[in-house]
Legacy VTK file of the C-alpha trace (Angstrom):
# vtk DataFile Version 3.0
C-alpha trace
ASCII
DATASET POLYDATA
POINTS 186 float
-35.469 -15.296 -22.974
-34.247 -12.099 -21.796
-30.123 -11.359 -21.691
-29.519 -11.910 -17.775
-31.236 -15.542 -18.075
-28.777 -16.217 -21.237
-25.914 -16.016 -19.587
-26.821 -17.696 -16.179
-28.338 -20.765 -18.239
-25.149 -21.157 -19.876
-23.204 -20.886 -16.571
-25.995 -23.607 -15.112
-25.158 -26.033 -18.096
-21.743 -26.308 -18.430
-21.017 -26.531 -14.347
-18.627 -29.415 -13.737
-20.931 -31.238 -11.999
-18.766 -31.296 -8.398
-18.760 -27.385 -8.488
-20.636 -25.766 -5.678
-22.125 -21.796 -5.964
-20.958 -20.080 -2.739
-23.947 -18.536 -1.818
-22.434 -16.381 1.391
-19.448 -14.090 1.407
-19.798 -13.036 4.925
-16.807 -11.233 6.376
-15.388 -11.022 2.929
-17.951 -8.330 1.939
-15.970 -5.263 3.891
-12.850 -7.115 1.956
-14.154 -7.337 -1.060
-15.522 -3.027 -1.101
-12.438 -2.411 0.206
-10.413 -4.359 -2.521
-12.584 -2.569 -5.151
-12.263 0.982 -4.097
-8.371 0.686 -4.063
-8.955 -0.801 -7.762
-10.822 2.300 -8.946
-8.749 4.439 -7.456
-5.437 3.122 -8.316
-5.738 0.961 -11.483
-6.568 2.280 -15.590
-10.181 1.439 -16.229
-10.686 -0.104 -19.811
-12.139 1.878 -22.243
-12.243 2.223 -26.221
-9.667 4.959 -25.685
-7.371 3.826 -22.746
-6.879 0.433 -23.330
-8.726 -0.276 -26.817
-6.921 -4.149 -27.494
-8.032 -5.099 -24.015
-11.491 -2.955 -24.670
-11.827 -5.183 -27.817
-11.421 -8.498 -25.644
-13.993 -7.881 -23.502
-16.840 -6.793 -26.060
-16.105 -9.951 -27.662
-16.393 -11.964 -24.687
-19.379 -10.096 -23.469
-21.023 -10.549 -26.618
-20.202 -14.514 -27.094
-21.118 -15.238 -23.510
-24.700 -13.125 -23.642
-23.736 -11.209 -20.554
-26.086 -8.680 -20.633
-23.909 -5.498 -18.685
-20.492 -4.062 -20.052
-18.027 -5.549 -17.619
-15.916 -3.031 -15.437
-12.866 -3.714 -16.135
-9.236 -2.457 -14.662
-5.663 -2.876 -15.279
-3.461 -2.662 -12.064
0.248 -2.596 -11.903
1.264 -5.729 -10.967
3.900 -7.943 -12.901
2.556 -11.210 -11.683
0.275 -12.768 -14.841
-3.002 -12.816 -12.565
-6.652 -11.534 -12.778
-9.431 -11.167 -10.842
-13.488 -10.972 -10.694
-13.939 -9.432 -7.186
-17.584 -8.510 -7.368
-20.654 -7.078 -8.788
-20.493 -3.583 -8.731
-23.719 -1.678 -8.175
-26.731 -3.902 -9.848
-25.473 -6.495 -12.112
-22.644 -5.256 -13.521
-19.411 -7.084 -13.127
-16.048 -6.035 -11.940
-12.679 -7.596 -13.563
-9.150 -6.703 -12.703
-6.228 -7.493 -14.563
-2.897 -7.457 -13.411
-0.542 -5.429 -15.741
2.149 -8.676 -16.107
-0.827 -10.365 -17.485
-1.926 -8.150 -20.230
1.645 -7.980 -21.279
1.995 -11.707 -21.592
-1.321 -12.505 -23.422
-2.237 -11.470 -26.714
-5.799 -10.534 -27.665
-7.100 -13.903 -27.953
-5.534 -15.290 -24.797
-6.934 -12.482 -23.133
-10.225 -12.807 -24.187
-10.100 -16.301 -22.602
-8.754 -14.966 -19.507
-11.205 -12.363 -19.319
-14.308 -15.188 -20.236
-12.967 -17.361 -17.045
-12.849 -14.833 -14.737
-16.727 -13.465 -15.688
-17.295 -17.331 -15.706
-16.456 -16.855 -12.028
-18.877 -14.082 -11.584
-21.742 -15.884 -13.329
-21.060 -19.366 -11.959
-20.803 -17.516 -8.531
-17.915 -18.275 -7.171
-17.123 -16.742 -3.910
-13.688 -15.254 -3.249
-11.777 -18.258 -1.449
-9.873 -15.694 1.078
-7.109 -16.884 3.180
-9.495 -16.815 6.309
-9.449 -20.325 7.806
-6.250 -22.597 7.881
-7.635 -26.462 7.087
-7.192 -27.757 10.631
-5.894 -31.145 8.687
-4.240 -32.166 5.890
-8.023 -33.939 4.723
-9.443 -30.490 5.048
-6.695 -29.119 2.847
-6.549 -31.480 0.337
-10.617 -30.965 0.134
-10.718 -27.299 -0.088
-8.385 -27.693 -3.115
-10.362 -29.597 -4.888
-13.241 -27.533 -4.288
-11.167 -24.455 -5.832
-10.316 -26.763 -8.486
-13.653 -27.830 -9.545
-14.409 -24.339 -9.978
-12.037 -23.286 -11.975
-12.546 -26.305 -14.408
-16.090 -24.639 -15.009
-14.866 -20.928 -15.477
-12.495 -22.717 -17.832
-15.595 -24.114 -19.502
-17.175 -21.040 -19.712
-13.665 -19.355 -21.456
-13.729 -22.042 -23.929
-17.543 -21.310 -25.495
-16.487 -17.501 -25.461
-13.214 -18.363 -27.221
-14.162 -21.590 -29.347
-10.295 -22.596 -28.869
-8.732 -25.366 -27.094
-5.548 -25.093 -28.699
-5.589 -21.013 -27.314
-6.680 -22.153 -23.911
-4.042 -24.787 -23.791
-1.237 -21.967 -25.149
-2.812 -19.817 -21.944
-2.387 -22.259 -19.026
1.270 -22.858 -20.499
2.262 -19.024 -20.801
0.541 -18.748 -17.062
2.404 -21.743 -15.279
5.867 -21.342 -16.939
6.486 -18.911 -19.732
7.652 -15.409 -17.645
7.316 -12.714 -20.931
6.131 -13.230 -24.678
9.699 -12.335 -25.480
10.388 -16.406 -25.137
7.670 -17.461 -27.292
7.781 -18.333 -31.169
LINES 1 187
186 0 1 2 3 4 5 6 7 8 9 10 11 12 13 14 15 16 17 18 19 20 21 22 23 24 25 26 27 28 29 30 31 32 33 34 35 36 37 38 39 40 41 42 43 44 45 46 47 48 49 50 51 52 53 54 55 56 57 58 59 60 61 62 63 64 65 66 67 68 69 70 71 72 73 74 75 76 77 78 79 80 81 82 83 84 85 86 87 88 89 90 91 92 93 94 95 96 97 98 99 100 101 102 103 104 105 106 107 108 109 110 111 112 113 114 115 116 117 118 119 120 121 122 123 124 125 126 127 128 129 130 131 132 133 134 135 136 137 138 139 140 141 142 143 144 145 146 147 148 149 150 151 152 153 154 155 156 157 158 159 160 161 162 163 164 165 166 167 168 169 170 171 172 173 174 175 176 177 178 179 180 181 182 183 184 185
């Protein structure tokens, strides 16, 4: 089995089974090149020598997931604790940005789970949900949030085989929805 159809199986068998593939991005494509050339151009790309902790993270996500391309990955400043997998870049190989506030709040490990949900996005493919379209009721609303939710239960799968920890995902979506620096933390 070559190292493309690795990854993509897993992403096939761990889908929560109400999670969708977006298959069209439509007007989100100009969006989406536009997003990514004001990443490259503004934020620190990830290397051995720039950013070698974060480096680290993502070679051992990329090599516990099978992905078969080194991801390229940025750090933006930005203090909010956020990250993103806007697109493919040229071919297959994926795009990841961090936000700065982020990196500083994670250590390695909780970054490499971070890092294996948002490729889990990528793989799973996952459209970008943009703002476009207000719900025209508060049915529409409530479904279109569940839809985002069911996808992010299955990147969340696919961060827990790269990490093999519940208790670090678990210490993740605690830092992320109320811990504002590492400072605070034991």
């Amino acid at each position: 089995m070559c190292e493309i159809s690795r990854f993509q199986n897993l992403c096939r068998r761990v889908r929560f089974c109400l999670d969708e593939a977006s298959s069209d991005l439509g007007e989100a494509n100009s969006f989406l090149a536009d997003f990514v050339a004001r990443v490259r151009s503004t934020g620190l790309q990830v290397t051995r020598a720039t950013v070698p902790e974060v480096y680290r993270a993502v070679s051992r996500v990329k090599e516990a997931l099978g992905v078969p391309v080194e991801p390229e990955v940025y750090v933006v400043n930005d203090v909010s604790a956020n990250a993103f997998a806007p697109a493919f870049a040229s071919g297959n190989r994926p795009i990841l940005v961090l936000n700065s506030g982020l990196v500083t709040l994670l250590n390695s490990n909780e970054l490499a789970f971070a890092i294996a949900h948002e490729l889990g996005h990528l793989g799973l493919r996952h459209s970008q949900r943009l703002p476009s379209v207000q719900p025209q009721s508060e049915f529409e609303a409530l479904q279109k949030r569940s839809l985002q939710r069911y996808a992010e239960i299955s990147a969340d799968r696919i961060a827990l085989i790269a990490t093999r920890s519940v208790f670090g995902a678990a210490h993740v979506m605690v830092k992320l929805a109320s811990v504002p620096s590492r400072r605070y933390l034991p």
